[in-house]
N, C-alpha and C positions, 0 to 999 in steps of 0.2 A: 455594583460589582458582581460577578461570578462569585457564587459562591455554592462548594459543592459539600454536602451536610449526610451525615450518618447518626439519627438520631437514639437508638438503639444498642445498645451495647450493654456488657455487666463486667464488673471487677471481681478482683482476684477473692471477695468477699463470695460472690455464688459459689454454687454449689455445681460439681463440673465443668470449673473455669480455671482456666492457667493462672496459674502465679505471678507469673509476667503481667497482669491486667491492674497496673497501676497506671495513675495518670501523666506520670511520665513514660512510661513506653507506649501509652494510649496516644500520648501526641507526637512521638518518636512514628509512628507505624502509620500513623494518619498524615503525616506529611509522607512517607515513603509512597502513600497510596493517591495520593494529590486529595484529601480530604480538607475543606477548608475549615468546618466545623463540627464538633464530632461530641456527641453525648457524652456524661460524666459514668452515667450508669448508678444505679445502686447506690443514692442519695439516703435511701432511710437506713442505710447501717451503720451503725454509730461508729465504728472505728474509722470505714472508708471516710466518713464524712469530715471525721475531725482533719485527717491527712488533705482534704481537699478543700477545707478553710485552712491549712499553713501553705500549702503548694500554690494555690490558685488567687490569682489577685483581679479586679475588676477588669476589664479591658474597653467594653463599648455597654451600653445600657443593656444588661442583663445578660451578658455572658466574659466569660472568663478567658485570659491565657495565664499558662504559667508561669512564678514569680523569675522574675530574672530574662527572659524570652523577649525578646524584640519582633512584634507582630508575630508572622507565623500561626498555628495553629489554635482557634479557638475555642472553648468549654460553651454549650450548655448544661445546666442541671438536670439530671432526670433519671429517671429510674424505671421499675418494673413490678407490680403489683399483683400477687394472685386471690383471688378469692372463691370460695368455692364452701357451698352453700346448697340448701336446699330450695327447691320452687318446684310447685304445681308434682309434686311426686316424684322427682329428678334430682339428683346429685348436677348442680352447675359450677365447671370450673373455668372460670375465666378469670384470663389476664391481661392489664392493661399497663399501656405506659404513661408514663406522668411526668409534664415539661414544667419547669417552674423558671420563675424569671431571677430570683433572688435566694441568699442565704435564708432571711431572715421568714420567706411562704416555707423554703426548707424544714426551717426548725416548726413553723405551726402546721405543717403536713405530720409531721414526725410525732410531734407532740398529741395530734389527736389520735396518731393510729396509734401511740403505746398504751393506749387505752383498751384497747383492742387486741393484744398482743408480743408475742416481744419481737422485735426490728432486731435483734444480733443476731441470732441463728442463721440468715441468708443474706445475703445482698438480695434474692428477693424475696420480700416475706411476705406468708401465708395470713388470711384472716380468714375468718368464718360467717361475715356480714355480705350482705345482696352488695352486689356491682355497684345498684343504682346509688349508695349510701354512701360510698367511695368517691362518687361523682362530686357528689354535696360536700362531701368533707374538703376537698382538695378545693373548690370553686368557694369555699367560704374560706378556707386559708387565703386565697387569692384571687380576684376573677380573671388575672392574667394568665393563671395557668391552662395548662391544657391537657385531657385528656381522651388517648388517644388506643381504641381496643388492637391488643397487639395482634401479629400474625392472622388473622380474623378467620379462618380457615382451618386451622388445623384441628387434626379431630379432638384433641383431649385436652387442650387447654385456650378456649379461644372463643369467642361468642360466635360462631356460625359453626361450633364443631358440631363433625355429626356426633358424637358420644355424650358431650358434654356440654352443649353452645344451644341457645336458642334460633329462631326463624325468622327476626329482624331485629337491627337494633331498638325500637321503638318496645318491642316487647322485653328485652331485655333490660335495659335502662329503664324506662317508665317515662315520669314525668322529668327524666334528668336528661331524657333523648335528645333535648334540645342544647345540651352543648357537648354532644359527641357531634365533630364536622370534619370527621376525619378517620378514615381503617389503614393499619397496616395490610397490605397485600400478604406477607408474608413467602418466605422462598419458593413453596408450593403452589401458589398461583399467580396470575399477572392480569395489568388491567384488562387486556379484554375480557376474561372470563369472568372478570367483576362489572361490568359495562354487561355484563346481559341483564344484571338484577334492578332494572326503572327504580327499585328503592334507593338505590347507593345515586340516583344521579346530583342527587344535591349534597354526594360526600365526595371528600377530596381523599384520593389514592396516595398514601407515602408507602415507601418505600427504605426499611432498615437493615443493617447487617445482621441485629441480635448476637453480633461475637461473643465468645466468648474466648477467644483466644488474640493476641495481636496481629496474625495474617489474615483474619478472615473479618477484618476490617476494610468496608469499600466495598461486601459483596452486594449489596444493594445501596442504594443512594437516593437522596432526593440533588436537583441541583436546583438552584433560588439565582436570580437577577435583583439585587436590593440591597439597601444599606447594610452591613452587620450588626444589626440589635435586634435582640429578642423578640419588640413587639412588631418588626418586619417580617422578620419568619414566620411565627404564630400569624399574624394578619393573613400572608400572602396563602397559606394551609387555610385558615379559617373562609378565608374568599374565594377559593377555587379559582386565582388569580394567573391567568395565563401569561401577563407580562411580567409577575415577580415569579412567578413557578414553574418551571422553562421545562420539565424532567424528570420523571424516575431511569433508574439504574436498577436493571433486572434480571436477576436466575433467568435461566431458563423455565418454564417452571417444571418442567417433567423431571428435573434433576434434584427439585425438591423432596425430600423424604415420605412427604403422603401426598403425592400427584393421585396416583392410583390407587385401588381398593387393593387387599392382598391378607397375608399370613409369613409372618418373616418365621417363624418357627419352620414354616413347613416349604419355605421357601414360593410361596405360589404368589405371584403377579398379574391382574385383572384387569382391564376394562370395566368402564362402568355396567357395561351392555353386557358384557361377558359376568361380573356377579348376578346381573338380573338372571344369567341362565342355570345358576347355583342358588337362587334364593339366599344370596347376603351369607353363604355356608362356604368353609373350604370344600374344595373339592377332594382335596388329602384325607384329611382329619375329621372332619364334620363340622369343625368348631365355627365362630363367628369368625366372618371377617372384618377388619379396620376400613370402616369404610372414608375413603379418600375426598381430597381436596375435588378432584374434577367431577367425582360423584355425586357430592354436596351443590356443587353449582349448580348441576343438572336439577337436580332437584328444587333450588330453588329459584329457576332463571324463568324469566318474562319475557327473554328473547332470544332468539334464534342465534347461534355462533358466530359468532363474524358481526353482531351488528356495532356499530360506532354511533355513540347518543351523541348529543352537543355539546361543545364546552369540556371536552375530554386534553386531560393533561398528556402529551409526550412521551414515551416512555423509549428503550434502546434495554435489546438482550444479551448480555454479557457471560462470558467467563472470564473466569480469575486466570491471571497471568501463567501460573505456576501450574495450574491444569492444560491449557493449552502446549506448554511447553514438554508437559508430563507422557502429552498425549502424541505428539510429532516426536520423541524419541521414544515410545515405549514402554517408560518408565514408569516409577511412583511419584507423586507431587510431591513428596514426603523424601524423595533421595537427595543423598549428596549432589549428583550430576544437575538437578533443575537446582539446589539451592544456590550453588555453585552460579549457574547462569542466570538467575534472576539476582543473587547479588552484584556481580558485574553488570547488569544491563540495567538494574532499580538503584540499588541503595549508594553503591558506589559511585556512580554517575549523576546520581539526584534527577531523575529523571520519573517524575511519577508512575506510576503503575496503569492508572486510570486514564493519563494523557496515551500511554503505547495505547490501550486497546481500544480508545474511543475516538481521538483528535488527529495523531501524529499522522502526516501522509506518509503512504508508502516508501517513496524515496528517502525522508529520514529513520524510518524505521527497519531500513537493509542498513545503515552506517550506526544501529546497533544493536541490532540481532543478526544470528544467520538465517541464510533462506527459509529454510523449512519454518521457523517460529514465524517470520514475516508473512509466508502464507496462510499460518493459520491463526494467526490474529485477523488478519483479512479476511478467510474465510468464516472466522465466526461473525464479525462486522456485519456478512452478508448473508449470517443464521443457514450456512449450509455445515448443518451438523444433524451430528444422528444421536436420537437420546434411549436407551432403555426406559422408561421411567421411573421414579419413586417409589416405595410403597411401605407401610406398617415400620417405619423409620430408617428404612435403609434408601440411603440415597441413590439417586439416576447414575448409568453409568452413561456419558457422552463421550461421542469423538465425532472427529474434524475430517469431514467429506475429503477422499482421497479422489473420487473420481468428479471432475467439476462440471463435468458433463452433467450431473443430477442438477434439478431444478432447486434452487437453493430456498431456504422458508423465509421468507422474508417478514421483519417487524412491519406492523403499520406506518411508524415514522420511519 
């Protein structure tokens, strides 16, 4: 079976996360989004946890739907982990996520980290031990589980940041390198920028939303061909398997908040090539700049732009529904006017969100939208968009090619 998976998310437990992020509006918003399987989030916090042993009942070997729910949308387990620590003379802050198959690796994940810290304070919590030790912990609760370095990119919290992140897995992890088989891309970059690095070819690319709110559920995605159980997911990720792992669902990336190097204080936006001509300094202020996701590649790529290795999974660049419709009227994604029209054309209808932008033909998709949205669902389809980029956490601004006569940027698939 299709099944399309968002494994990344956090509850209403984090910190900067809506209220709404329980597990019933999580599977409320994931079926609006045609998500077939969607993270629990934020498993080591004791309160979400217990709401999520009464709510959630067994479904297929090692994931969950909620109790009362007749199939519909399914639970894995998982969470989000930071650690951040000293090495080799450096402050390192990395975070990862962590899939588990059962309640009961739950409770002996939990169990060893309260060791370590206390798990209430966030849905995601802070320790002060090496990554590599995280590794061991969670693979001695379970060797089913999985762990899996989040966003992998971003400068401040992520094992390849430039601020904070090391210059491979392998030296990061240690001798636990050997069961990381797997990076989040994260919104700020996409696989081919990660296809340049010969290190990452024997890693498999996912692709998560990391919501923190319920619409921004389904911004990224993996999609799987395979039974619905745990160790089919995890297998088909750990195998770099191109008949069960059909798919990421991807940002753009340059609309990602650190595409680019820059200074949001002082508002300046960069090019990699263009900080080389500032020596890594505002050109405002003097100060440092955040050096970005597309900077960091450069810096650590083995191959040339554009190249395609072997055995590379799929991928399609998306926007979110309520953007596109934001941007063919003018408006804010956030007004009445698009919320208005994506609840008559999503929620009201039952009509997923992910099937408009990615599957529906044209001709059904004029009998439920108006023109202008139909085109420019269609023109993002066919990546004729124009993006500002990202930079020092302020997101891309994009919009939707008005003159089609421009050469449109077209995905690899």
């Amino acid at each position: 079976m299709k099944i399309v998976a968002d494994l990344h998310v956090h509850s209403k437990f984090s910190r900067a996360t809506s209220r709404d992020m329980d597990a019933g509006t999580i599977a409320l918003w994931a079926g609006h989004k045609g998500i077939d399987l969607v993270g629990t989030g934020d498993f080591t916090h004791p309160e979400y946890l217990k709401e999520l042993k009464k709510i959630l009942r067994p479904s297929a070997d090692g994931l969950f739907t909620p109790r009362g729910a007749k199939g519909g949308v399914h639970f894995m387990l998982t969470t989000e982990v930071s650690n951040i620590y000293s090495y080799k003379g450096r402050t390192r802050r990395i975070h990862n996520v962590l899939l588990a198959p059962s309640f009961e690796a739950v409770d002996r994940i939990n169990r060893a980290l309260s060791r370590f810290g206390r798990l209430d304070y966030d849905g995601r919590p802070m320790f002060g031990f090496n990554a590599k030790d995280l590794v061991k912990l969670v693979m001695d609760a379970s060797p089913l589980c999985m762990v899996i370095p989040a966003h992998a990119w971003t400068p401040w919290y992520s094992v390849f940041g430039s601020n904070s992140g090391f210059d491979s897995i392998e030296e990061c992890f240690e001798e636990q390198a050997v069961h990381i088989h797997a990076i989040e891309t994260g919104l700020s970059s996409d696989p081919p920028m990660n296809w340049r690095l010969d290190a990452l070819d024997r890693i498999t690319l996912v692709s998560n939303s990391d919501a923190h709110s319920p619409e921004k559920l389904g911004r990224e995605a993996n999609v799987f061909e395979c039974d619905m159980r745990y160790e089919d997911i995890v297998s088909a990720i750990k195998t770099k398997d191109r008949g069960r792992f059909l798919s990421t669902i991807e940002f753009f990336p340059e609309e990602g908040k650190y595409h680019f190097d820059g200074h949001r204080n002082c508002k300046v936006r960069l090019s990699p090539q263009q900080t080389g001509q500032h020596d890594g300094t505002c050109p405002v202020c003097g100060g440092p700049l955040t050096i970005g996701v597309l900077n960091r590649v450069e810096r650590l790529a083995t191959r040339r732009e554009g190249a395609v290795p072997e055995n590379v999974i799929p991928f399609k660049h998306l926007i979110p529904l309520k953007e596109i419709m934001a941007d063919v009227l003018s408006t804010g994604a956030g007004t009445v006017k698009v919320d208005r029209l994506y609840t008559e054309a999503v929620i009201e209808r039952g009509v997923p969100e992910l099937d408009i932008l990615v599957d529906m033909p044209e001709k059904e998709l004029r009998r439920l939208l108006p023109e202008g949205i139909v085109q420019g669902v269609m023109k993002v389809r066919d990546g004729m968009v124009d993006i500002e980029p990202g930079y020092d956490g302020e997101y891309g601004r994009i919009s939707i090619r008005r003159d089609a006569r421009q050469s449109p940027q077209q995905t690899l698939f």
